[in-house]
N, C-alpha and C positions, 0 to 999 in steps of 0.2 A: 882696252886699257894698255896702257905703255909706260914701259919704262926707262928714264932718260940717263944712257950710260955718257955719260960726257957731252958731244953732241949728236950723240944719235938717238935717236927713238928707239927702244925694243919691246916687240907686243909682248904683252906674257900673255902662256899658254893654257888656252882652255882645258878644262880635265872635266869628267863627270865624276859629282861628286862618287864617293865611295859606299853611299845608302842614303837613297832619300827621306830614311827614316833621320839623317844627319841634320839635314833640313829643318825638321820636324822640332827635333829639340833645340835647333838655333831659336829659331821662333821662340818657341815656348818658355826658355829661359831670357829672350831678349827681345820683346815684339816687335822695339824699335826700330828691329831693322827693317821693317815694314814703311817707316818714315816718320809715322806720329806715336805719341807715348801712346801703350795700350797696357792695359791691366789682362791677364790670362786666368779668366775663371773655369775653365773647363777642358779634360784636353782628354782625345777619346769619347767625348761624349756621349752617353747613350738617348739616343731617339725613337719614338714610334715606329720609324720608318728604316728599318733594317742596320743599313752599316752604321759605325760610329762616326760624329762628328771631331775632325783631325783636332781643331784649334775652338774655342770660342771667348772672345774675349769684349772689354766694354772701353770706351774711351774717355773722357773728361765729360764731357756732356752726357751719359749717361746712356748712350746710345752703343749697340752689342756689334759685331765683328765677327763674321762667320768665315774662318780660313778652313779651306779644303785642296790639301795637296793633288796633284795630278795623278799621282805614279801610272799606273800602267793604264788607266780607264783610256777608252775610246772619246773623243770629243763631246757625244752626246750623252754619255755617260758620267761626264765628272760637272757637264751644263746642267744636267735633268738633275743631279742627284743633289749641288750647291742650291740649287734653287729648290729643290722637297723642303733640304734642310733648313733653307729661311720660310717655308712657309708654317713650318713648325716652331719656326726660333719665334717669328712676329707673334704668336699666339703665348710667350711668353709674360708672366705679371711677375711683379716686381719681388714678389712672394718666391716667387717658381726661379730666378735670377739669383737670390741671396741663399736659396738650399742648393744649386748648381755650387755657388761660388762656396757654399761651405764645406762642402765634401771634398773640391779641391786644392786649394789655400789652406796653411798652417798658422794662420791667424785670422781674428773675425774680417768678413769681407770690407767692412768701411773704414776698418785699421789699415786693411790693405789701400782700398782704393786711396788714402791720405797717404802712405807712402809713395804712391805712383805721383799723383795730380795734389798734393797741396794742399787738399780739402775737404771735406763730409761729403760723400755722393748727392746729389740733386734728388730732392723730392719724388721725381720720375727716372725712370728707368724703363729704355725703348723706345722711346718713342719714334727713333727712326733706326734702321739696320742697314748693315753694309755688306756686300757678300763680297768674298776673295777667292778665287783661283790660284793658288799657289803651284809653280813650276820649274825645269830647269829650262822646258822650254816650251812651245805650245804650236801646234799644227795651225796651218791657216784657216781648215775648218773652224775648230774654235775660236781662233780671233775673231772671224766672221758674224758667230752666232753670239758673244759678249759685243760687240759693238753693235749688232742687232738690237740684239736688247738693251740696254744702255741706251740706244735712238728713242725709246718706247718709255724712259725713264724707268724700268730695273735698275736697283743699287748695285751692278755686279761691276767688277774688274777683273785682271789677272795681272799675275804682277810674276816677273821673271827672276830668278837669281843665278848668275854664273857662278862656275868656280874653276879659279885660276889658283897657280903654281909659279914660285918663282923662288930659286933656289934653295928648297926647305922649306919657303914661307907659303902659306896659304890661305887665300881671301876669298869674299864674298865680292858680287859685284851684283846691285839692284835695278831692273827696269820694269816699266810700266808698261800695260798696252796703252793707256788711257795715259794720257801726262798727269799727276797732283793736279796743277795750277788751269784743265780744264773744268767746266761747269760738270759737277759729279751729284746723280739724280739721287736721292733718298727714297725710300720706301715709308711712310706714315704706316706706324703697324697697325690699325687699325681703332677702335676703342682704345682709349686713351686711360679708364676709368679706372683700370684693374693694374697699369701701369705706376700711378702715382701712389707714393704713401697715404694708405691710409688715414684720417683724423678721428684721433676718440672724442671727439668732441665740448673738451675739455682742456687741452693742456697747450699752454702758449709760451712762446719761446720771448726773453726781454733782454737785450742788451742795454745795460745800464753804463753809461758812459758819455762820453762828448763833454765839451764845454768847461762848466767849471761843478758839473755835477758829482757830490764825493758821497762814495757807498759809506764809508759811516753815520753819516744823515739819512740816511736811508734805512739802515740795519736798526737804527735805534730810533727813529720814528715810523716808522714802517708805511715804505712809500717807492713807488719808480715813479720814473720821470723820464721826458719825454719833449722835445719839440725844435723852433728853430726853424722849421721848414717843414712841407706841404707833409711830405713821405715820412717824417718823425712823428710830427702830430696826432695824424691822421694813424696810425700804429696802435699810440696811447688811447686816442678816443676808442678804438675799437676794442678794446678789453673790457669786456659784459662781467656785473656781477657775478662773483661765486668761481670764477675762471682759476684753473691752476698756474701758476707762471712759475718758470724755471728762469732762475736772472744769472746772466752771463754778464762779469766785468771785462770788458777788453784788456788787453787782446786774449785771454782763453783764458776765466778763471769763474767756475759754477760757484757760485756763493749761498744760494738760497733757492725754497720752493715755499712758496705762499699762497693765499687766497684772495681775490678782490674782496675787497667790502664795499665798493661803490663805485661807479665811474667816472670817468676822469674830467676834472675841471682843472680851469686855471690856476695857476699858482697862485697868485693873486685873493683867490677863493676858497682854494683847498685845503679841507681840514684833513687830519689823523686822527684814529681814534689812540688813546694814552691811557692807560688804565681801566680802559672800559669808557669815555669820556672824549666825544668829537671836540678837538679843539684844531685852531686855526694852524696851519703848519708856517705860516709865515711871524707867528707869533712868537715860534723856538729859537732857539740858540743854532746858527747854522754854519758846518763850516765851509760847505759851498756859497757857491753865488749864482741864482735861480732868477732870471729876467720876469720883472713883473711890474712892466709899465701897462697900465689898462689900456693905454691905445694902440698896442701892438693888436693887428688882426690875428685871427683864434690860428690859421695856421701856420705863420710864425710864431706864437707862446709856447709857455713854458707849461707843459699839460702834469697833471700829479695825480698816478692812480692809487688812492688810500689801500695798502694788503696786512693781513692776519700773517705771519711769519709761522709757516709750520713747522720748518727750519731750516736754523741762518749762520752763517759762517763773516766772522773777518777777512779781509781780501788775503792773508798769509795762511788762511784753511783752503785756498778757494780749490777745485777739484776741474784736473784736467787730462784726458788720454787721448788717443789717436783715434780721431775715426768720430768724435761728440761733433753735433749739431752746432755752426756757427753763423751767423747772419750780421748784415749793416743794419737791420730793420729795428727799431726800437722796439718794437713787438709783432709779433707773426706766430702763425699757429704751429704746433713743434709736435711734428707727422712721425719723426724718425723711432722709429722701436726700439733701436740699441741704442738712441743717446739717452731714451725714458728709461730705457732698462737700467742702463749703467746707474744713471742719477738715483733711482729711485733705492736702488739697492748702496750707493754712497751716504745718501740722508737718509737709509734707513724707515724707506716710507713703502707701503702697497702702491705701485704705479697704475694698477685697477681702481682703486676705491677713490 
């Protein structure tokens, strides 16, 4: 790195840092500087296997990040010990991931992870792992024995930081052994099973929106809807009698939890029950506009699944925090523990029963 004093170049001067422990908390307050956004769920972490793990943290996709600083280890010592610790991180379930990240973080982890990335964590968590060598600088032994492995497809790398001086001011400077923009091996951490959220086999996630469909039609004849295309449709038809749905209006607003009372037909076809009394929902007063030409094929229409309103809010109640379950899917099964928790305890309902 140089510094351009007029038209000269001037290198500034490397320095070693002042404690590699300095390091440590760079990171851990700012993973970025690693190059992609990372969330830090664990730092110190304690393992089966003797020392603690430096850094542990998860990415946007869901997938964990094992940083272990160098400091004074021997090459084969800081390779043998990165690598124990992933083979104890891959044996992670998604259970084991959310009490890590809770003990850490001073707010619930999927509040966190929506501050970092945007969005509600992915259904799964680990499915692949990435190991890190963190350094200020690294022996050619070990470069040797990371690009060894890394040949063999181990997720490992090492990644360098300088530190430079220049007049008062003091910077970091990042290198890779491995470039980013080379082809970077993942690890599949094994069974998949115990990584994704669990389903109680009951409770389905519905966004009620698109088109010209309006939740007061809905609220007050009690009904979602659904279609337009193959992946809408096909959503709505999949909601089985007796099913729980938790209905999200776009863009983030939980309105209601309900029960099917029957499966889903055509608009065209589709009744509500009113009073205790199936009557035609096409036959109400509506203030949407619901596509129901019989020749449209079934997965382009307009599908209407009849629900019992356990309960139901106006779109100006609707209930929304950092961290709840959100989808494009007009229905899909709703795995997430904290968004059932939060809802279930907002409307006031057993999210068991």
């Amino acid at each position: 790195m140089w510094r351009i004093d007029g038209d000269e170049p001037k290198p500034l001067a490397t320095s070693v840092l002042p404690a590699e422990k300095d390091l440590h908390e760079f990171l851990k307050r700012d993973p970025s500087l690693l190059g992609d956004r990372l969330l830090v769920i664990g730092s110190e972490v304690i393992t089966p296997y003797g020392p603690r793990l430096d850094l542990l943290a998860i990415d946007a996709e869901g997938d964990l990040n094992l940083l272990e600083l160098k400091r004074d280890k021997t090459p084969r010592e800081v390779v043998a010990q990165v690598l124990d610790y992933g083979s104890w991180a891959s044996t992670l379930s998604r259970d084991d991931i959310i009490d890590i990240a809770t003990k850490h973080l001073d707010q619930p982890f999927e509040a966190a992870f929506e501050d970092v990335f945007g969005s509600a964590p992915p259904d799964e968590l680990n499915g692949d792992l990435n190991l890190t060598i963190v350094a200020a600088e690294l022996d050619a032994s070990s470069e040797r024995i990371v690009s060894y492995l890394r040949d063999f497809g181990v997720p490992i790398n090492a990644v360098f930081f300088s530190y430079l001086e220049d007049d008062g001011r003091r910077y970091l400077a990042r290198s890779w052994l491995t470039a980013s923009d080379d082809e970077t091996p993942t690890a599949t951490t094994g069974s998949k099973k115990s990584k994704r959220a669990a389903w109680n086999g009951k409770d389905w996630y519905i966004s009620f929106g698109g088109g010209e469909r309006v939740w007061d039609d809905a609220l007050k004849f009690g009904f979602v809807a659904g279609g337009g295309g193959k992946v809408w449709s096909h959503g709505m038809r999949s909601l089985p009698k007796d099913a729980r749905v938790w209905v999200n209006v776009p863009p983030m607003r939980y309105v209601a939890v309900g029960r099917v009372l029957a499966p889903a037909t055509r608009f065209e076809n589709a009744e509500v029950r009113i009073g205790g009394t199936w009557t035609p929902l096409a036959a109400q007063t509506l203030q949407g506009n619901y596509p129901s030409d019989p020749d449209t094929e079934d997965d382009k229409a307009e599908w209407i699944v009849p629900v019992e309103w356990i309960e139901a809010r106006p779109l100006d109640e609707g209930f929304w925090e950092k961290g709840l379950f959100a989808s494009t899917h007009s229905a899909c099964k709703l795995r997430q523990e904290f968004t059932l928790g939060r809802l279930a305890d907002h409307f006031g309902i057993d999210k068991d029963e």
